[in-house]
C-alpha positions as a Markdown table, in Angstrom:
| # | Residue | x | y | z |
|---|---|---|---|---|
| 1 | Unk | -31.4 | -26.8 | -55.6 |
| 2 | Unk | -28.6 | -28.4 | -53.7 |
| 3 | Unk | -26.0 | -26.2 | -52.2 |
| 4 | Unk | -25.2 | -22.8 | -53.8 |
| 5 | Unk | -22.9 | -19.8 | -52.6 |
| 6 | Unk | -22.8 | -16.3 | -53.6 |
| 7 | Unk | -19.5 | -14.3 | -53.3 |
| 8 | Unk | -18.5 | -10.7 | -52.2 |
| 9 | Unk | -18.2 | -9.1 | -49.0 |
| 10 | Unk | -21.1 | -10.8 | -47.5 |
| 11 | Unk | -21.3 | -14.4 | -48.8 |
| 12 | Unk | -23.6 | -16.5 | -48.8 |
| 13 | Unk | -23.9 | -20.4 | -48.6 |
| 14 | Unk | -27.2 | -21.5 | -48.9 |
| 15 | Unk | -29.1 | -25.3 | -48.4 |
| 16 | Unk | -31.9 | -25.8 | -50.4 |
| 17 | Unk | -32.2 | -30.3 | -50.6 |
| 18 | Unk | -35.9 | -30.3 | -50.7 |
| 19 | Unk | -38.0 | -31.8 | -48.5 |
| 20 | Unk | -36.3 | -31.1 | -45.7 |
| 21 | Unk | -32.6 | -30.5 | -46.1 |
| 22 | Unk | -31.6 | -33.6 | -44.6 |
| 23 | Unk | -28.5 | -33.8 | -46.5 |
| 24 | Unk | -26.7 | -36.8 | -47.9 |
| 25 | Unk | -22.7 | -37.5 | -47.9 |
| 26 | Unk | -22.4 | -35.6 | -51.2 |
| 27 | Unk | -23.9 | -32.5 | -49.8 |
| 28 | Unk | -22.5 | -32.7 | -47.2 |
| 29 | Unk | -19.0 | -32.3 | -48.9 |
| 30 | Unk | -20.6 | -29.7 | -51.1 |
| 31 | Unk | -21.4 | -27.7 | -48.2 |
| 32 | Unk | -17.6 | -28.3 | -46.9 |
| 33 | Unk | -16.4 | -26.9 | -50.2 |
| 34 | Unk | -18.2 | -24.5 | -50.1 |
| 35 | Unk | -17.6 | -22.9 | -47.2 |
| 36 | Unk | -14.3 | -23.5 | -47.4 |
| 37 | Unk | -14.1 | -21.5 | -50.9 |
| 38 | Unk | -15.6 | -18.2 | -49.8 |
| 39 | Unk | -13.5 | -18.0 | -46.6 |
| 40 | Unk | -10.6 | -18.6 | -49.1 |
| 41 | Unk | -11.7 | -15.9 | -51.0 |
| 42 | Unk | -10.0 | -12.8 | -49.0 |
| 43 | Unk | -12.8 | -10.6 | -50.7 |
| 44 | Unk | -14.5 | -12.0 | -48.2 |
| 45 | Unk | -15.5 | -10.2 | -45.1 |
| 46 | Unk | -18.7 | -12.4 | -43.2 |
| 47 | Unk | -20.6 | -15.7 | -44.5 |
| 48 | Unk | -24.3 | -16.0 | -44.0 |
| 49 | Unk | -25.4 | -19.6 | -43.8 |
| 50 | Unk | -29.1 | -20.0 | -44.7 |
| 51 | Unk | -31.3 | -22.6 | -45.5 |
| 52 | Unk | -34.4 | -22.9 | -47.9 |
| 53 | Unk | -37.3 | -24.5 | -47.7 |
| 54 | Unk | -39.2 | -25.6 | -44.4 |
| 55 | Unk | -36.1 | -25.5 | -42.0 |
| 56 | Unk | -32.0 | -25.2 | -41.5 |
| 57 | Unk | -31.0 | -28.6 | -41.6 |
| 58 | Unk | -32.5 | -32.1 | -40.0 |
| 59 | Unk | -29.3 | -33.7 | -40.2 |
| 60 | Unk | -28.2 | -36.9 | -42.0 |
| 61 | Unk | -29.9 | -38.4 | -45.1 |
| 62 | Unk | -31.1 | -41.7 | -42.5 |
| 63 | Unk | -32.6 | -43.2 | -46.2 |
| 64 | Unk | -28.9 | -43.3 | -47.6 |
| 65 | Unk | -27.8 | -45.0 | -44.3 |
| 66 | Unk | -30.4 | -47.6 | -44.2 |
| 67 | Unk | -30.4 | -48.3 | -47.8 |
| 68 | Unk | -26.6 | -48.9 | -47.8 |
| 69 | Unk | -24.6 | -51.9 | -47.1 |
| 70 | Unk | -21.8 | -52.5 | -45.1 |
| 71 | Unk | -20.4 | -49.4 | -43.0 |
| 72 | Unk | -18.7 | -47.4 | -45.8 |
| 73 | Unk | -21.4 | -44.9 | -46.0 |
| 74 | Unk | -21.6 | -44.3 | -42.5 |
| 75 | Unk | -17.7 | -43.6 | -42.4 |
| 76 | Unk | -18.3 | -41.4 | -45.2 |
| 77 | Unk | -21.7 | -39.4 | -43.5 |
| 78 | Unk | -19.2 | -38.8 | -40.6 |
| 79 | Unk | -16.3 | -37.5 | -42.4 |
| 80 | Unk | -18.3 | -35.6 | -44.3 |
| 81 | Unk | -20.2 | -34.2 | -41.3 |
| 82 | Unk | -17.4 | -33.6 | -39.5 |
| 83 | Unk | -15.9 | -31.5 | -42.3 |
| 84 | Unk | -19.0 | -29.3 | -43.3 |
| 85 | Unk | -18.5 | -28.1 | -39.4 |
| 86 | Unk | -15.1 | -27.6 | -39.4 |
| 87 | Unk | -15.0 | -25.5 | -42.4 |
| 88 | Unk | -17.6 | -23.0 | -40.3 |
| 89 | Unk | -15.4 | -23.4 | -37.5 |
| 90 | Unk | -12.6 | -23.0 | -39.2 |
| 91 | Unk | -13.5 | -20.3 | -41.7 |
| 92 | Unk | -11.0 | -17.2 | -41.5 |
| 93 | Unk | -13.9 | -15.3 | -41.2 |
| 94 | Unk | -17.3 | -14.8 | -39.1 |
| 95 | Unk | -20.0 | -17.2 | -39.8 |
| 96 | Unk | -23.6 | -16.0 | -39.2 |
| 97 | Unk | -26.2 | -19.2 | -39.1 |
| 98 | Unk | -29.4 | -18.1 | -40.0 |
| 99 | Unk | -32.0 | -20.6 | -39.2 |
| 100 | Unk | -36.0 | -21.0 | -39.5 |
| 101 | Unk | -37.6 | -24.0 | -38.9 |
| 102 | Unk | -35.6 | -27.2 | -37.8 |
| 103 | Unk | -32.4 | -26.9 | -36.8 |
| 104 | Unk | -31.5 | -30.9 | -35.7 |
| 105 | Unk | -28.5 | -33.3 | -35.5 |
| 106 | Unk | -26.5 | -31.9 | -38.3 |
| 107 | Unk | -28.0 | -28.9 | -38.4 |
| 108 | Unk | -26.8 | -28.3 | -34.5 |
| 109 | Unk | -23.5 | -29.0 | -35.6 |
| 110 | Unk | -23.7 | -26.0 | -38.3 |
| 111 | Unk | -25.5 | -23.5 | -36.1 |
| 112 | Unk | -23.3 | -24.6 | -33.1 |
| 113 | Unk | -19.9 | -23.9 | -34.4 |
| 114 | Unk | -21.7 | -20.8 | -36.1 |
| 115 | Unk | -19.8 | -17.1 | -34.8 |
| 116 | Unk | -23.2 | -15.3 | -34.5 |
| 117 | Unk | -26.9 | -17.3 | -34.9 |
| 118 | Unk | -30.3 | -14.8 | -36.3 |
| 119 | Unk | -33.2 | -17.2 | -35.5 |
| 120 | Unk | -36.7 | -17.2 | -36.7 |
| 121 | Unk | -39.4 | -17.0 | -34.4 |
| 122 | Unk | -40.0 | -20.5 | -35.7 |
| 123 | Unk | -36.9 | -21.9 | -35.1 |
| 124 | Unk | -36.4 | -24.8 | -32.7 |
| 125 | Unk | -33.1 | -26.7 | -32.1 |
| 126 | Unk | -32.4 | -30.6 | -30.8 |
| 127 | Unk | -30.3 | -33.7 | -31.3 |
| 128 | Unk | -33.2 | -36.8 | -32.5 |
| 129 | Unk | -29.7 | -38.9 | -32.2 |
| 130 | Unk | -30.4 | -41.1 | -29.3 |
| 131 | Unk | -33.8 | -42.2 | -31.1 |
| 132 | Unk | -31.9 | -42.6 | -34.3 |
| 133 | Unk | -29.8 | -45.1 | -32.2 |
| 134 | Unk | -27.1 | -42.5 | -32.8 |
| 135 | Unk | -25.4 | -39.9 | -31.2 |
| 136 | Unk | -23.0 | -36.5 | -32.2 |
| 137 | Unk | -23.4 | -32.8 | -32.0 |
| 138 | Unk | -23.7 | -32.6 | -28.2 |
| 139 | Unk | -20.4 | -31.1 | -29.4 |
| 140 | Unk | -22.4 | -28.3 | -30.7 |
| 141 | Unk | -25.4 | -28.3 | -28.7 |
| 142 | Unk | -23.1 | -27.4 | -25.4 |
| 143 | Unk | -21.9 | -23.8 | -27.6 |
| 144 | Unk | -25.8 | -23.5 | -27.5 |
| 145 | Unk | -27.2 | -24.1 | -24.0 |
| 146 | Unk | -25.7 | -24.9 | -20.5 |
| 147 | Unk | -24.6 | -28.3 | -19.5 |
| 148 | Unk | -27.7 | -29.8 | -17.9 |
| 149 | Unk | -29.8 | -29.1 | -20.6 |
| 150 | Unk | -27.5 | -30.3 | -22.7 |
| 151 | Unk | -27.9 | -34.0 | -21.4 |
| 152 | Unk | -31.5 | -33.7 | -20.7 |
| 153 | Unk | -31.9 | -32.8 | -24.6 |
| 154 | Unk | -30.1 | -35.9 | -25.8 |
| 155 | Unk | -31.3 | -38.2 | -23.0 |
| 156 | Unk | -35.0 | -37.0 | -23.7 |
| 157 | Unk | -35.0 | -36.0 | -27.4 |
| 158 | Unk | -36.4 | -32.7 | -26.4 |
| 159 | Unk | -36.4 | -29.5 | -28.6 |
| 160 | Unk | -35.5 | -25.8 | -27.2 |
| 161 | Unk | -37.1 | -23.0 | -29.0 |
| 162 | Unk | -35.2 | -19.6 | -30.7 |
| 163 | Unk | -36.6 | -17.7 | -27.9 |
| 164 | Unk | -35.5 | -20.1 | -25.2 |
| 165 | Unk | -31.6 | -19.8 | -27.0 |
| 166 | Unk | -32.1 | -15.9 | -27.0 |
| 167 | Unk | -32.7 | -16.0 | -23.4 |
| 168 | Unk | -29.5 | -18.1 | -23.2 |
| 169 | Unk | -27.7 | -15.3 | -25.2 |
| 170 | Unk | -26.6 | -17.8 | -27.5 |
| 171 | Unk | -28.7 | -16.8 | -30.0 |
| 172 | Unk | -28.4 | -13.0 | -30.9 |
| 173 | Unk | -31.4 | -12.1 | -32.2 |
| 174 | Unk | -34.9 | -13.4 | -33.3 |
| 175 | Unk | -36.7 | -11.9 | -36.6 |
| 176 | Unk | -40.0 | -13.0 | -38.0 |
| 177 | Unk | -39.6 | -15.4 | -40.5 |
| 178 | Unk | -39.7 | -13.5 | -43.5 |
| 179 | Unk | -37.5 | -11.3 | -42.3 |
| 180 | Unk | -34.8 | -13.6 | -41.5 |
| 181 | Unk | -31.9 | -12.9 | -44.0 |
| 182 | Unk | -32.5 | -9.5 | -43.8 |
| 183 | Unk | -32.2 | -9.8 | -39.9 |
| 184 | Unk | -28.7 | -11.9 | -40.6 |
| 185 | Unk | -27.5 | -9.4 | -43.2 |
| 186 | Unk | -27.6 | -6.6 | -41.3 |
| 187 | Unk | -25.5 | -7.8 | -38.5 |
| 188 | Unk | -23.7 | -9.1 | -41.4 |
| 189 | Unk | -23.1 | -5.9 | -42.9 |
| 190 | Unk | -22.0 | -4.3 | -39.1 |
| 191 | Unk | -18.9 | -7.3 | -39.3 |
| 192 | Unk | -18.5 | -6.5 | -42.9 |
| 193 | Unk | -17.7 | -2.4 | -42.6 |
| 194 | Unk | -14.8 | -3.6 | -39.7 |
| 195 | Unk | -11.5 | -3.9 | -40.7 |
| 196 | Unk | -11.2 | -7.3 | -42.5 |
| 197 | Unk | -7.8 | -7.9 | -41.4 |
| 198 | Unk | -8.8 | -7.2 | -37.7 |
| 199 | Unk | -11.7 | -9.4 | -38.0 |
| 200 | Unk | -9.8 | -12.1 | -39.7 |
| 201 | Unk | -7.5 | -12.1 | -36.6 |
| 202 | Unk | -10.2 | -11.6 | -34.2 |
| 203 | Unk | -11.8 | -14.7 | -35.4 |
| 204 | Unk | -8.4 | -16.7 | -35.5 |
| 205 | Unk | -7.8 | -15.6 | -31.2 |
| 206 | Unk | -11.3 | -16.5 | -30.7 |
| 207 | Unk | -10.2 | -19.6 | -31.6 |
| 208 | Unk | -7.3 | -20.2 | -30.0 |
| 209 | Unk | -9.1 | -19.2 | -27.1 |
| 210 | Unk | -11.8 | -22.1 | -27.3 |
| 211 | Unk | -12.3 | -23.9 | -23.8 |
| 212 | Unk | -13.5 | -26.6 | -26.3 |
| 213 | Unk | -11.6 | -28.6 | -29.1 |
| 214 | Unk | -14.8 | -28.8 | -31.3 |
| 215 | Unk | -13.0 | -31.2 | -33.9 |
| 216 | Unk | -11.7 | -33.5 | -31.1 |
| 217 | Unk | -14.8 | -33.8 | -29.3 |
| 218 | Unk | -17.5 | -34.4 | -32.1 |
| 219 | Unk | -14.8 | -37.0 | -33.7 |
| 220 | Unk | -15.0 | -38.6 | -30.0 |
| 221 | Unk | -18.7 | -38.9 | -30.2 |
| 222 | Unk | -19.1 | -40.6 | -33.3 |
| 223 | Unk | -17.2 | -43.2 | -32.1 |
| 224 | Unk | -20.1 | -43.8 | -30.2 |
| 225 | Unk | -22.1 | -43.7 | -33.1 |
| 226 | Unk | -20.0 | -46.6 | -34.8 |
| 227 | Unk | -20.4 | -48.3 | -31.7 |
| 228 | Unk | -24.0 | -48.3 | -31.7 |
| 229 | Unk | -24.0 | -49.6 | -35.5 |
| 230 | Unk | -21.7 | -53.0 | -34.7 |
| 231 | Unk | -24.1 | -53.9 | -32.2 |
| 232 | Unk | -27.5 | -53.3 | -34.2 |
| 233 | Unk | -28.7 | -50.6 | -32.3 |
| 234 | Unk | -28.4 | -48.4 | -35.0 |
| 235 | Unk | -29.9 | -50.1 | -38.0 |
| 236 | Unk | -32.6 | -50.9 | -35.3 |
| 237 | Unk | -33.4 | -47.0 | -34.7 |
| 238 | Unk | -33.0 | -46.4 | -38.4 |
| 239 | Unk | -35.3 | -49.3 | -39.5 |
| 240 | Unk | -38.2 | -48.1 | -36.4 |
| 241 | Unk | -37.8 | -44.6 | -37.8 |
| 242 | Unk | -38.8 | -45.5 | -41.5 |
């Protein structure tokens, strides 16, 4: 359990913190690492990031938060956050996300800076933060769906389905759920037969390209979050969810 990765052509990182991969700082930077080492590895050609368990991700261990004093561990959630999705984004190569189940606050993040997203037909997506007295990953969410649904999903709390995001085109394809990583390795194995060094620079212009600074703009949100911690709102949220 915890976070493992298997290398070669296709890698694969997979989450597996039981009981429902909400992940604390240390996994968090695990994940990071991770990531990081297979797309260092130039034997690799395409990462697959899966999940055990009942879902993807839900986010943020709120128990380490709340049981902590002081603020260090929320500066360290963020950083750590913030560098488990910059080393998708940043990975020299394609990242495939493929999620079942929840996919929420962190786990938006993940999918969101994700190249390519395989979705189970059980699969449902959404940012809780405004009810954790929170907020981050609208970021993420706005690579997902279009603007307006963007704020009504952090203003209302409200979830969007797999089949909803396929509809969008932002999710490429939907399998049954026991036929997820299959689903994700093959389109894994279409990137993976291209020439790497094409796909490594294809990934790198796609990039440069961004209309969005992803790092900038989820860093700007959690200031928010901090915010919301100084004046009690977020211990509030955090106590009301236990």
């Amino acid at each position: 359990m915890g976070i493992t990765l298997r290398a070669g052509p296709v890698a694969e990182v997979v989450m597996d913190v039981p009981p429902v991969n909400a992940l604390t700082v240390r996994a968090w930077q695990e994940l990071a690492a991770a990531l990081r080492a297979v797309g260092d590895d130039p034997g690799t050609r395409v990462v697959v990031l899966r999940a055990e368990g009942r879902g993807f991700n839900a986010g943020v261990d709120i128990k380490e938060l709340r049981d902590a004093e002081g603020h260090e561990a929320l500066v360290a959630v963020n950083r750590a956050c913030h560098a488990a999705f910059a080393a998708v984004y940043d990975c020299p190569v394609p990242v495939i996300a493929a999620v079942h189940g929840h996919c929420l606050g962190g786990g938006v993040g993940l999918a969101g800076n994700a190249d390519v997203v395989v979705a189970a037909e059980d699969a449902y997506f959404g940012l809780p933060e405004v009810d954790r007295g929170a907020l981050g990953a609208a970021t993420h969410l706005a690579r997902l769906v279009p603007q307006h649904l963007v704020r009504a999903m952090v203003y209302t709390c409200r979830n969007v389905t797999a089949a909803e995001l396929h509809a969008f085109g932002s999710v490429l394809e939907v399998a049954p759920r026991d036929g997820l990583r299959e689903a994700a390795l093959e389109v894994a194995g279409v990137i993976a037969a291209k020439d790497p060094y094409v796909i490594r620079r294809a990934k790198e212009s796609l990039n440069g390209i961004d209309p969005v600074d992803v790092h900038r703009g989820y860093r700007f949100e959690q200031g928010f979050t901090f915010e919301l911690t100084l004046m009690g709102a977020g211990d509030r949220h955090r106590e009301r969810f236990r």
